[in-house]
N, C-alpha and C positions, 0 to 999 in steps of 0.2 A: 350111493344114489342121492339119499336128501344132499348130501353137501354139493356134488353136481347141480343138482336144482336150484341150493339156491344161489350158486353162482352166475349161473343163466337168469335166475331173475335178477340179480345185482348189472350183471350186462344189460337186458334190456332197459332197465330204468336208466344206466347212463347215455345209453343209447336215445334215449327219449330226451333226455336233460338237453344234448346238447343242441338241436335246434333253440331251446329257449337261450343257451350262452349265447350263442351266437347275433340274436337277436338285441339280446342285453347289449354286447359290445358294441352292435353296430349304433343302438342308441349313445350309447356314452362317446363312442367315437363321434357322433355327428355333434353332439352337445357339446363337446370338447373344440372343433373346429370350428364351430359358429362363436365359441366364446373366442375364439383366436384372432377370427376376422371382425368384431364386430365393431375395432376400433376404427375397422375401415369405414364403417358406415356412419359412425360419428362424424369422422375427419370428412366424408363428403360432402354428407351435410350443412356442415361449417363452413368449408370450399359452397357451396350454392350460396349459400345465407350474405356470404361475402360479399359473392360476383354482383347479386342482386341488389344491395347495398348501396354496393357503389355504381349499378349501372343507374341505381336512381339518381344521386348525386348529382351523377352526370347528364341526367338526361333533365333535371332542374335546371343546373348550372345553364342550360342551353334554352330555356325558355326568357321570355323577354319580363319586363317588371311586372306591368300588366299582367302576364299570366299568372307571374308569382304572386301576383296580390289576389288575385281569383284563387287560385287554390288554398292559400292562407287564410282566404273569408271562410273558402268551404270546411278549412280543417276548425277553426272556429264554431261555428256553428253545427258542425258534427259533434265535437267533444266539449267545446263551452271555452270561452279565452281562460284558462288560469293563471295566465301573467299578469293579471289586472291589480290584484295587490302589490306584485311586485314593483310595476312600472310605476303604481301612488310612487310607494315607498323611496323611490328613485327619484320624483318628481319634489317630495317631500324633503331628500337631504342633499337636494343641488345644492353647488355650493354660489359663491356670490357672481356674478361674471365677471370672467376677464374685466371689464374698464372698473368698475368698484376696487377690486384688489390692486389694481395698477394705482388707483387714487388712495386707498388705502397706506398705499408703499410709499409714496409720493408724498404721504402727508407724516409718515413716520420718519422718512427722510429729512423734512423739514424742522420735526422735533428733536429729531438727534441733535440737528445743525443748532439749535438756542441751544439746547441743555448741554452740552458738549463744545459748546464754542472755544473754550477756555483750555481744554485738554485734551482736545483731537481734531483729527481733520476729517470729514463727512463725503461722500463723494457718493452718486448713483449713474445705474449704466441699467442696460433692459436685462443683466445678469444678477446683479447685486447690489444691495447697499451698501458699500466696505466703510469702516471704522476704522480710521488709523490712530494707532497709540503709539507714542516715543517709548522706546525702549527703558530711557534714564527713568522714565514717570513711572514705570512697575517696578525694573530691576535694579538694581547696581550692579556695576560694572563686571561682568563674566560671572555672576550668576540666575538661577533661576525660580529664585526663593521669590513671589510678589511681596514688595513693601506693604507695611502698614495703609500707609499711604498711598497706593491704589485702588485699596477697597472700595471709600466713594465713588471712583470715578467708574471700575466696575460696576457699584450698586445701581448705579442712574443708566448704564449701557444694560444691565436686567432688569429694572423695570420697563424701561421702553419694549424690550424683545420679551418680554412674561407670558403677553395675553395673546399672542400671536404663533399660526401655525410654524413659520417657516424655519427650515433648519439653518444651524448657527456652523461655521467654518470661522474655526481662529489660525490665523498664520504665524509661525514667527520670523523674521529677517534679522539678520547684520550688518554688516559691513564687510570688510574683503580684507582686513585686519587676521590675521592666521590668530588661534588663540590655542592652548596646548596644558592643560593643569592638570589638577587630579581627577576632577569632574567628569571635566567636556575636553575629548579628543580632538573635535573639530567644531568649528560654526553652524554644522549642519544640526549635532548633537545637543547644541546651547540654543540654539534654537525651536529645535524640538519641543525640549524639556519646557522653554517658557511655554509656547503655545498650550501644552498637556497644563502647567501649574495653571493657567486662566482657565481652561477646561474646567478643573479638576473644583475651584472658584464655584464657577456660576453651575456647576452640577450642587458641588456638598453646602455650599453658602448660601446660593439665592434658587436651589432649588430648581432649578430647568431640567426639565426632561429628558435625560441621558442619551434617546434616540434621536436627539435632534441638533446634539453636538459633534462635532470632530474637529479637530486639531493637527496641524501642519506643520513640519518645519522644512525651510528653504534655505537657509540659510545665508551666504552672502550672493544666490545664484540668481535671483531678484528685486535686483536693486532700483529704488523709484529713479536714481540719480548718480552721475558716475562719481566712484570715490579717489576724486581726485582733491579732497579737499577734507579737514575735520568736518565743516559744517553741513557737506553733500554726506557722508560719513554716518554724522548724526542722524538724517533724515534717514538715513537706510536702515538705521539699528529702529526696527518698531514690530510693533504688536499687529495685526488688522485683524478686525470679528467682521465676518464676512454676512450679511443673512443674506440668503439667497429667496432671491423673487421668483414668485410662482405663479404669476402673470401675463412671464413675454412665453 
């Protein structure tokens, strides 16, 4: 009889438990589904935040200047301009206008042409200022080693381009002569190579600013003049430092 007893009390207490499982479960099951869905209601949200977004955009875009300037004074005077340092600082590092830099170039142009008279030909267009250099005046014949004896004439073409922003483009050209050594493969190669040794010059010797150099080579695909002749020939085999104007 006690052990009947207390079986029956061990029954009714489970008996009692289980409404409280029951209820546990249902809690954790519902906790459990709301954690499931709840990225739904992120992802809606973001979908609103969106649509709203951009129906304002659009409902700007559709307003006339006028209006836009009303509502810009209001957002102003609600929140205060804080672009106002900005726009100084922007006032403050304008750069020179257009006609000065054209005059600028123009007058750089014109110092090439005396200092350089003697060992190039000078030429301007609303693209550039090209420098033409004879090939013989840098290199000897099928290579791309600079002479001794180009250095001045490079040193006087880096002073004039030192003090000034604009980037420097060196070309090389040939002639239509096939060339074929241990070196250089072809005219394109020999070409190359000079342009890069002038680079290589006013970068490690006179110092100019690595970002503001590059180097071409054309090879005889270029030519100022047909080579129908040594001396049309001549003129083709040349160097050009190109600075490029940043005016037109």
């Amino acid at each position: 009889m006690p052990t009947n007893c207390v079986v029956r009390k061990q029954n009714k207490a489970m008996a009692a438990d289980k409404p409280k499982k029951k209820v546990l479960l249902s809690f954790i099951t519902t906790i459990k589904e709301s954690g499931e869905r709840i990225w739904l209601t992120i992802y809606a949200d973001l979908m609103t935040n969106l649509m709203l977004f951009f129906l304002m955009l659009f409902a700007v875009s559709r307003l006339s200047i006028d209006e836009k300037s009303t509502i810009m004074k209001s957002i102003e005077n609600k929140f205060g301009k804080a672009v106002d340092a900005y726009e100084q600082r922007e006032v403050v590092e304008e750069p020179e206008t257009k006609e000065a830099v054209k005059a600028s170039e123009e007058e750089l142009s014109e110092k090439m042409k005396d200092t350089l008279k003697d060992d190039a030909q000078v030429e301007i267009n609303e693209q550039k200022i090209r420098i033409m250099l004879s090939s013989p005046v840098l290199f000897s014949s099928g290579k791309a080693e600079l002479k001794n004896s180009s250095f001045p004439i490079l040193h006087e073409v880096a002073k004039l381009v030192k003090n000034i922003p604009n980037r420097i483009v060196v070309e090389g050209h040939t002639d239509n002569l096939p060339i074929h050594n241990e070196e250089f493969q072809s005219n394109w190669e020999l070409s190359a190579a000079r342009a890069f040794s002038v680079v290589r010059y006013l970068r490690d010797k006179e110092h100019l600013d690595a970002e503001r150099l590059a180097g071409l080579g054309h090879g005889e695909f270029r030519p100022l003049v047909s080579n129908d002749s040594e001396d049309n020939r001549s003129r083709n085999r040349r160097i050009e430092v190109n600075i490029i104007r940043v005016s037109h």
